[in-house]
C-alpha positions in Angstrom: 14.2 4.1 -15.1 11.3 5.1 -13.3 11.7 7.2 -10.0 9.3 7.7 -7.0 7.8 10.9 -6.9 4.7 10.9 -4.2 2.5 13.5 -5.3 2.6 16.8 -2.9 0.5 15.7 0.4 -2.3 17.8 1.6 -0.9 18.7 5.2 -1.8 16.2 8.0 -1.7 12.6 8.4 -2.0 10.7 5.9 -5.5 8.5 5.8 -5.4 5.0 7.0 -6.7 1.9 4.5 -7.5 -1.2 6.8 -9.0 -4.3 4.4 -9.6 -7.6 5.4 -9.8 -10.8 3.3 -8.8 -12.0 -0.3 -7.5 -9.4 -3.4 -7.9 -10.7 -6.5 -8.4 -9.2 -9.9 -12.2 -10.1 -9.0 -12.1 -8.0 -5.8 -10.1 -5.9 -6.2 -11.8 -2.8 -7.3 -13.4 -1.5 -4.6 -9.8 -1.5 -2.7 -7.9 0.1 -5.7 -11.0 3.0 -5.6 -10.3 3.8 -1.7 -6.7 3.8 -2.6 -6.8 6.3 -6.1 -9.2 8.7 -3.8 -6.7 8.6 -0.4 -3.5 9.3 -3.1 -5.5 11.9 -5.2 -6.9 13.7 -1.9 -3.9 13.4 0.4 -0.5 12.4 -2.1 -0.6 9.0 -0.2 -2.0 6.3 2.5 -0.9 4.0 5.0 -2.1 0.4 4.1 -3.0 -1.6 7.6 -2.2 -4.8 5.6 -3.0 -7.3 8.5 -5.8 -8.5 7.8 -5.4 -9.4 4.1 -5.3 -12.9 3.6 -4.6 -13.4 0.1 -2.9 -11.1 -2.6 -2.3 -12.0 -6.3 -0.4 -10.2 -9.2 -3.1 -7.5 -9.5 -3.3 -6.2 -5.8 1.0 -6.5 -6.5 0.6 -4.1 -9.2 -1.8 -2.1 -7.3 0.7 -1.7 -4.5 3.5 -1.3 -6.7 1.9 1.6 -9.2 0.9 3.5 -5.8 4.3 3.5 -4.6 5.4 5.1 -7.6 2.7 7.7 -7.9 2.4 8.6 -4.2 3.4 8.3 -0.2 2.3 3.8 0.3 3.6 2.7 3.7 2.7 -0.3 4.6 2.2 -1.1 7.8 2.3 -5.1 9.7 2.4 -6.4 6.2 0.4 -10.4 7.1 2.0 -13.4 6.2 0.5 -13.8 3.2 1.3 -10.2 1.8 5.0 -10.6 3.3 5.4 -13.8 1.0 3.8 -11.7 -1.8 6.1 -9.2 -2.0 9.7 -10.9 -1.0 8.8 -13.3 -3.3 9.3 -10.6 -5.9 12.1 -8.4 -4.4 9.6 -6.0 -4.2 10.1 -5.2 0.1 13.6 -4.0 -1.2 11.5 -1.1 -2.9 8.3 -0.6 -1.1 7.7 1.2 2.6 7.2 -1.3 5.3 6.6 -0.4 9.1 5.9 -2.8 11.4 3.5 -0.3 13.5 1.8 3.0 13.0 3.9 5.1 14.9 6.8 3.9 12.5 4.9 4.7 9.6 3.4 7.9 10.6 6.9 9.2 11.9 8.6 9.2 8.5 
């Protein structure tokens, strides 16, 4: 059994990752980069995950490992990402806000 233990955070806020558009395992990459540097810099990130309008079973896994390794909230998951992840069970798991101040204030 695996346990979630965010790596120690560099004090302050945590960094804020806004993207917009499609994550696929063609697109991906430049998304999981920001995300590896924001967890290995600060022990985590908020995700603004409005603006994503498509998410398949690598941007899952992306969001999935994170929350494992570090401090992921989600914040205003979009439609699309909301069907991702209930789909799976997985918002039983991961940290979802529905506004900043939520997710800053935990």
């Amino acid at each position: 059994m695996t346990t979630h233990q965010p790596q120690p955070a560099v004090p302050g806020p945590l960094p804020v990752i806004a993207p917009q558009g499609d994550f696929d395992e063609d697109t991906l990459p430049p998304l999981e980069a920001q995300v590896r540097e924001a967890v290995n810099a600060h022990g985590g990130l908020i995700l603004d995950a409005a603006n994503i309008t498509f998410g398949d079973s690598t941007f899952l896994r992306l969001l999935l490992a994170t929350h494992q390794e570090a401090d992921l909230r989600i914040v205003a998951p979009s439609p699309a990402v909301t069907r991702l992840i209930s789909v799976v069970g997985a918002d039983r798991v991961l940290h979802i806000h529905p506004t900043f101040e939520a997710a800053r204030n935990t």
